[in-house]
C-alpha positions as protocol buffer text, in pm:
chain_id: "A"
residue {
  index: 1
  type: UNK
  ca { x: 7967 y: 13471 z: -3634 }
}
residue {
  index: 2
  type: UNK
  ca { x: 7613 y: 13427 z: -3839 }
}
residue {
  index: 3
  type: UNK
  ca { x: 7398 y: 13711 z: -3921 }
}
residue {
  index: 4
  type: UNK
  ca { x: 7164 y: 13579 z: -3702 }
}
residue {
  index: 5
  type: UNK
  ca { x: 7398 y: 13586 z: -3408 }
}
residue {
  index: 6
  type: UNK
  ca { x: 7500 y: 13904 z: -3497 }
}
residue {
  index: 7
  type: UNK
  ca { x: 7185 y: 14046 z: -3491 }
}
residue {
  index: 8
  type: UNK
  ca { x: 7081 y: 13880 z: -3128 }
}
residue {
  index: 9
  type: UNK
  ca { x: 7426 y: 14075 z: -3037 }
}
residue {
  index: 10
  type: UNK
  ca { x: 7287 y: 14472 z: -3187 }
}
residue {
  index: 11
  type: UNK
  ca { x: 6949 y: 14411 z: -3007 }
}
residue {
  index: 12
  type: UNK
  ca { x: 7090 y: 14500 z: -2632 }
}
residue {
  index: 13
  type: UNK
  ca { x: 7228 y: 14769 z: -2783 }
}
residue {
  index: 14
  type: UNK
  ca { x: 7609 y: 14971 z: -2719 }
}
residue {
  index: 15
  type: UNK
  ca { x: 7792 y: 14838 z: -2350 }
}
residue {
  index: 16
  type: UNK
  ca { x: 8098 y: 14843 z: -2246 }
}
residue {
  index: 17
  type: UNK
  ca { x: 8212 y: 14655 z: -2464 }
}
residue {
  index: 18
  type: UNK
  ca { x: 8029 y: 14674 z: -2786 }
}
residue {
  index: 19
  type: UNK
  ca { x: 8019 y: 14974 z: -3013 }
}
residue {
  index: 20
  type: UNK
  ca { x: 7809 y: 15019 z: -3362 }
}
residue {
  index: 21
  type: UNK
  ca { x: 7941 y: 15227 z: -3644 }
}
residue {
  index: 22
  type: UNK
  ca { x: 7774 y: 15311 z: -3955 }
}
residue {
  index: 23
  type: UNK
  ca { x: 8039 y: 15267 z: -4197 }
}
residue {
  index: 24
  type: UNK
  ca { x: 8426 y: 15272 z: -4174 }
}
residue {
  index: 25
  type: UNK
  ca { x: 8335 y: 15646 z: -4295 }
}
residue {
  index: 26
  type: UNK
  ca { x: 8385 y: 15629 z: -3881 }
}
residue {
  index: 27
  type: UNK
  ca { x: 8664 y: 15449 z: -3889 }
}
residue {
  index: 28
  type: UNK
  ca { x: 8850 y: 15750 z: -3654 }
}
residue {
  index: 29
  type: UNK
  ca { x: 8621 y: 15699 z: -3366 }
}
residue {
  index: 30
  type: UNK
  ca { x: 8596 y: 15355 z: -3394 }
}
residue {
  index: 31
  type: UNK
  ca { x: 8968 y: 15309 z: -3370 }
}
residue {
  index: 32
  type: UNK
  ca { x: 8966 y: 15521 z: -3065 }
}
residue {
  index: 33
  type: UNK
  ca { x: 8734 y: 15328 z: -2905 }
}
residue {
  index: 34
  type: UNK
  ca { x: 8877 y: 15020 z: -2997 }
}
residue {
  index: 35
  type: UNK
  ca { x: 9186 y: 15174 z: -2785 }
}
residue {
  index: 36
  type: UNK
  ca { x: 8914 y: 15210 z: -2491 }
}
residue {
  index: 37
  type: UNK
  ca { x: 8861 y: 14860 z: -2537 }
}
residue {
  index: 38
  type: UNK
  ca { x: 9212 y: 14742 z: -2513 }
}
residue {
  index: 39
  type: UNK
  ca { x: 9270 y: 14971 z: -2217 }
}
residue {
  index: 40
  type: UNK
  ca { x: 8958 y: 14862 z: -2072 }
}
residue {
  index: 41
  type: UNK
  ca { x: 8762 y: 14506 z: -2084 }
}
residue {
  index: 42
  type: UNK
  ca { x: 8793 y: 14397 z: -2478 }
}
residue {
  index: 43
  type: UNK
  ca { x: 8512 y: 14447 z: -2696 }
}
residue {
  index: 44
  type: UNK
  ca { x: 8414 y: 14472 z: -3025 }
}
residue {
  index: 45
  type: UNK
  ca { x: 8308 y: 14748 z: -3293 }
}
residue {
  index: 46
  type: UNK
  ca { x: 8087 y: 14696 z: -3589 }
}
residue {
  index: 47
  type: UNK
  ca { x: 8100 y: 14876 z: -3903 }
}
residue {
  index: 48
  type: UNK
  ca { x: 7780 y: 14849 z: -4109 }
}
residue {
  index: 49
  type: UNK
  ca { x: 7551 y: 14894 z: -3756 }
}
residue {
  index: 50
  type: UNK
  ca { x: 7325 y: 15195 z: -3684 }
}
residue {
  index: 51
  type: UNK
  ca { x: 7352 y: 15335 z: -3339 }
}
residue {
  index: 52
  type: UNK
  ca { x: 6998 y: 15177 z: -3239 }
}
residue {
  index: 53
  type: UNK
  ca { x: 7155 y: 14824 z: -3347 }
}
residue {
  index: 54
  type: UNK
  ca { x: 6963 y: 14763 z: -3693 }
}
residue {
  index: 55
  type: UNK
  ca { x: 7196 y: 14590 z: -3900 }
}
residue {
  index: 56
  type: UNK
  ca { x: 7247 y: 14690 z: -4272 }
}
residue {
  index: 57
  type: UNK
  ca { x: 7635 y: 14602 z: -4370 }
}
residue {
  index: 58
  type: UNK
  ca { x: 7816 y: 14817 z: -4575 }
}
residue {
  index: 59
  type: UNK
  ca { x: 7966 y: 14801 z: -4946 }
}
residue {
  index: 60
  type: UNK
  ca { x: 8333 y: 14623 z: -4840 }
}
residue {
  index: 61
  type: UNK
  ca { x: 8589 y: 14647 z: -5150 }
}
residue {
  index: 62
  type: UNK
  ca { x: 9009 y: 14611 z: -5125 }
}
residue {
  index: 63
  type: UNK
  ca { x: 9029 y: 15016 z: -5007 }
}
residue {
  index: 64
  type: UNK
  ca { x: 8794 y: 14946 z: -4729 }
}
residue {
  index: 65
  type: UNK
  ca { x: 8999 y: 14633 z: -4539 }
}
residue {
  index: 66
  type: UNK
  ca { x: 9375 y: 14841 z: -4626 }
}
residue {
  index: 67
  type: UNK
  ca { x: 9185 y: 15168 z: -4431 }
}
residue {
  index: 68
  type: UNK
  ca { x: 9114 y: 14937 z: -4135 }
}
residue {
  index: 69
  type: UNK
  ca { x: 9457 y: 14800 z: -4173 }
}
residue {
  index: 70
  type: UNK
  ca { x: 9633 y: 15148 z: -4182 }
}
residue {
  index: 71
  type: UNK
  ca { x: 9438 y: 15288 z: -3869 }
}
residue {
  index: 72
  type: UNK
  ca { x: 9573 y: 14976 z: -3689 }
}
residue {
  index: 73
  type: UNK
  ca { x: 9943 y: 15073 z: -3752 }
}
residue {
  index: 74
  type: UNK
  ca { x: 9846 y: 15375 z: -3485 }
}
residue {
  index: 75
  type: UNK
  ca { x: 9826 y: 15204 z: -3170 }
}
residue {
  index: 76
  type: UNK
  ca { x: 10094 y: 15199 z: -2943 }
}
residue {
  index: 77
  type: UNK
  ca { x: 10219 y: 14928 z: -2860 }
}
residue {
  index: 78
  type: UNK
  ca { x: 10051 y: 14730 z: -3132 }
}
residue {
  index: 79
  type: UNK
  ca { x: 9769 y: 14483 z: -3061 }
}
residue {
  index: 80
  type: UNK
  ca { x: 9626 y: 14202 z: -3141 }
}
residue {
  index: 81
  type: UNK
  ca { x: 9290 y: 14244 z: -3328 }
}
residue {
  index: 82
  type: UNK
  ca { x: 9077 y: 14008 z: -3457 }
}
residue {
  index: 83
  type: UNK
  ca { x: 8927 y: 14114 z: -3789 }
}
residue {
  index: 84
  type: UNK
  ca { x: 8616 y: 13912 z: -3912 }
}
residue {
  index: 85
  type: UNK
  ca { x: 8347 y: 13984 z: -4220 }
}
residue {
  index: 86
  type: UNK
  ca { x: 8050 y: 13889 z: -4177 }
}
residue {
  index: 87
  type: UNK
  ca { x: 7814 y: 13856 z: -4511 }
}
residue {
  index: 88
  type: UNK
  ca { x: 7404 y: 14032 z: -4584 }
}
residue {
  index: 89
  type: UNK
  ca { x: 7144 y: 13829 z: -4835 }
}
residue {
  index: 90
  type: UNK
  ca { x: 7233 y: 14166 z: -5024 }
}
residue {
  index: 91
  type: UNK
  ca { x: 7603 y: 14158 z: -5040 }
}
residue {
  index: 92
  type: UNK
  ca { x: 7705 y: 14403 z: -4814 }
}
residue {
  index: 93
  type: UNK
  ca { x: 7899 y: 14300 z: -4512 }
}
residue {
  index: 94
  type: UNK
  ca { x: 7911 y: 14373 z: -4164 }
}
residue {
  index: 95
  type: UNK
  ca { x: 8331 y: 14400 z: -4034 }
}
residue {
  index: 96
  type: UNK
  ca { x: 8379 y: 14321 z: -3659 }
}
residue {
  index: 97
  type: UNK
  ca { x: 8681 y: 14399 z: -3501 }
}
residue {
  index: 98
  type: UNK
  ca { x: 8720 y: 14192 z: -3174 }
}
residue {
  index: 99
  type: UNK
  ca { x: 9009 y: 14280 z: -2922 }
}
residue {
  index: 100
  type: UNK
  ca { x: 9051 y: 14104 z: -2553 }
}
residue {
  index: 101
  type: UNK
  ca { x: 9222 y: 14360 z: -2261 }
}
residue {
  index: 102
  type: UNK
  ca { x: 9528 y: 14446 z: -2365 }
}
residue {
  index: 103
  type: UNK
  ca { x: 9813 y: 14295 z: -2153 }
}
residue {
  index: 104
  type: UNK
  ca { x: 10093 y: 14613 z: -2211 }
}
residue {
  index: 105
  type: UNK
  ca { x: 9823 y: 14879 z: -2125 }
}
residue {
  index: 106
  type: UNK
  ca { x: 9790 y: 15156 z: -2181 }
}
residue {
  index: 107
  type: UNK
  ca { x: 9742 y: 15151 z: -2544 }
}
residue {
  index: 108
  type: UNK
  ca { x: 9736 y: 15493 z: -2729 }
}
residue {
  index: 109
  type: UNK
  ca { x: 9600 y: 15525 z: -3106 }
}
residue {
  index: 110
  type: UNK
  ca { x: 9751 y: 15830 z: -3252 }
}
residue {
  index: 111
  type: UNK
  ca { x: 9961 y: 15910 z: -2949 }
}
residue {
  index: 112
  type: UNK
  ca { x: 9641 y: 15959 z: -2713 }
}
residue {
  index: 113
  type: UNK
  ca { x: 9509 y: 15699 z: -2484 }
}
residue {
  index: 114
  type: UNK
  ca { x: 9096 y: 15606 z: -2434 }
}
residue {
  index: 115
  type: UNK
  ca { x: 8911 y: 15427 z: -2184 }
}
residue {
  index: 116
  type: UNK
  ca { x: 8552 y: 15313 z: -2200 }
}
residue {
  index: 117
  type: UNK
  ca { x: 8306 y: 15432 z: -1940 }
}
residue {
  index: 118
  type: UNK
  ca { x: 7989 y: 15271 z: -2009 }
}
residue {
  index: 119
  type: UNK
  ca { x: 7878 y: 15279 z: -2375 }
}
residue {
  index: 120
  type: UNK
  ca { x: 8073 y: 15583 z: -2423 }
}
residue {
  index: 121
  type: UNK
  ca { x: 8458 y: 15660 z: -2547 }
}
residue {
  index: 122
  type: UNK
  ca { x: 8678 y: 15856 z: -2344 }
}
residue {
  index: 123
  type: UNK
  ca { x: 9006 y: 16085 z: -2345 }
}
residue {
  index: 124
  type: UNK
  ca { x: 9276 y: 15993 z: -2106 }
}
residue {
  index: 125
  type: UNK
  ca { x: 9360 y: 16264 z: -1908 }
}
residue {
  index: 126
  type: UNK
  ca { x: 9756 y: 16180 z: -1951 }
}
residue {
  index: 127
  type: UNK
  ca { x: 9968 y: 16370 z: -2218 }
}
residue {
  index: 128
  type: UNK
  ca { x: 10215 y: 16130 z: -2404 }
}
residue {
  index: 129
  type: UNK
  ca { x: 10591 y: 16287 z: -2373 }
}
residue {
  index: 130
  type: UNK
  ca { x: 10888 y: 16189 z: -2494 }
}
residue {
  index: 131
  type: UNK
  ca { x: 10974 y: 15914 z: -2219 }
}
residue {
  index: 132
  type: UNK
  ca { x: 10656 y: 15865 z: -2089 }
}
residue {
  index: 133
  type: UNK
  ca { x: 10337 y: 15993 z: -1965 }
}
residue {
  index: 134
  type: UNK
  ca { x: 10278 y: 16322 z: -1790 }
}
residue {
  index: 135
  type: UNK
  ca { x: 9942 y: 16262 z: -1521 }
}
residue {
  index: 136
  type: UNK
  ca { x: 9720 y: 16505 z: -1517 }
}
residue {
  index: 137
  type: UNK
  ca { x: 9517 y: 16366 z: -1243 }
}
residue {
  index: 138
  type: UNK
  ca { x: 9594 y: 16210 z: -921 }
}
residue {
  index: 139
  type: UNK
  ca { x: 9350 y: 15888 z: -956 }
}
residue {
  index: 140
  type: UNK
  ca { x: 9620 y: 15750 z: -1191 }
}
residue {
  index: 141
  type: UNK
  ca { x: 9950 y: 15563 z: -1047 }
}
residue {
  index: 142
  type: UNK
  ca { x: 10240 y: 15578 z: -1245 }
}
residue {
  index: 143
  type: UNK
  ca { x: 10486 y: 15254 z: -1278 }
}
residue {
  index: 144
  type: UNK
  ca { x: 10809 y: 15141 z: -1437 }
}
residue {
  index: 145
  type: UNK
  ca { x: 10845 y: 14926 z: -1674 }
}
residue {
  index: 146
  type: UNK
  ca { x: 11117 y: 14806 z: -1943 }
}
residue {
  index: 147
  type: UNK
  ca { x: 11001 y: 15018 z: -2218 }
}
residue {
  index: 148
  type: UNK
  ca { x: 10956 y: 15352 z: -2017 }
}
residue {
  index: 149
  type: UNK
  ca { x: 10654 y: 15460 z: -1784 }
}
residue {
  index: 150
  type: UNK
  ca { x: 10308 y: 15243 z: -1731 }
}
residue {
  index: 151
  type: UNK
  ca { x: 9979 y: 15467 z: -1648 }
}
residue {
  index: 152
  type: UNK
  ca { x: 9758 y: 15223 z: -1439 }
}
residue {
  index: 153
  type: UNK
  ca { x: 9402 y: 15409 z: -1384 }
}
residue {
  index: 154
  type: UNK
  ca { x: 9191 y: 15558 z: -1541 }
}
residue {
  index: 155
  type: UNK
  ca { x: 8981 y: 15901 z: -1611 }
}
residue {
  index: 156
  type: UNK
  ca { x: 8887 y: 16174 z: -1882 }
}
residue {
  index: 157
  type: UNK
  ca { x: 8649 y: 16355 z: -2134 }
}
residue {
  index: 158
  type: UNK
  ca { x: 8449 y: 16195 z: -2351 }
}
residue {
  index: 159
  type: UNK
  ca { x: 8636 y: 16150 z: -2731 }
}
């Protein structure tokens, strides 16, 4: 992606599927919503984006793409995500991480599950057990699958 087209991206602001972060200083929340996203429509966070969409990068070094890479080793299952840098005139970078819906939903990062409810990141209301998912409310449906229990739906607090 160019700057420019990154920046015609931050001007309609957070959705659904589009969260800004600071720096990967955030890199917690971002990861849960990037779990939203999976468990949701896709999307995309961007480190090195104010919340009101101006876009100033960040300082990127070797530590900074490993902590990224470490946070990904938390999802369950693991997914697919698209990592791209994208350079400033003043040598800072803006990192997108892209993901499309995730096709073995639900995803958890750290053990707990997110959805995405607008431009905001939510809790699952499930708790993970030992061979599956517990459901703590009745708008979720719970299915079988090969590798234990499937939670289809979807409701919570925000994360």
């Amino acid at each position: 992606m160019t700057l420019r087209a990154l920046r015609r991206l931050c001007r309609g602001g957070e959705s659904e599927t589009l969260e800004f972060k600071r720096t990967t200083g955030e890199l917690k929340k971002a990861m849960r919503t990037l779990c939203a996203f999976l468990n949701t429509r896709g999307g995309r966070v961007l480190f090195g984006v104010t919340d009101d969409g101006d876009v100033r990068g960040q300082h990127v070094g070797k530590g900074t793409l490993e902590s990224i890479t470490d946070a990904l080793r938390l999802f369950w299952p693991r997914a697919a995500v698209r990592i791209e840098r994208i350079p400033m005139p003043d040598g800072k970078q803006v990192i997108m991480l892209t993901v499309a819906r995730g096709e073995d939903a639900p995803y958890t990062f750290d053990g707990v599950a997110y959805h995405r409810v607008r431009d905001t990141t939510r809790r699952v209301r499930a708790r993970v057990q030992r061979h599956g998912f517990t459901v703590h409310s009745s708008r979720f449906t719970v299915r079988e699958r090969a590798s234990g229990m499937k939670v289809v739906g979807q409701t919570g607090d925000r994360a």
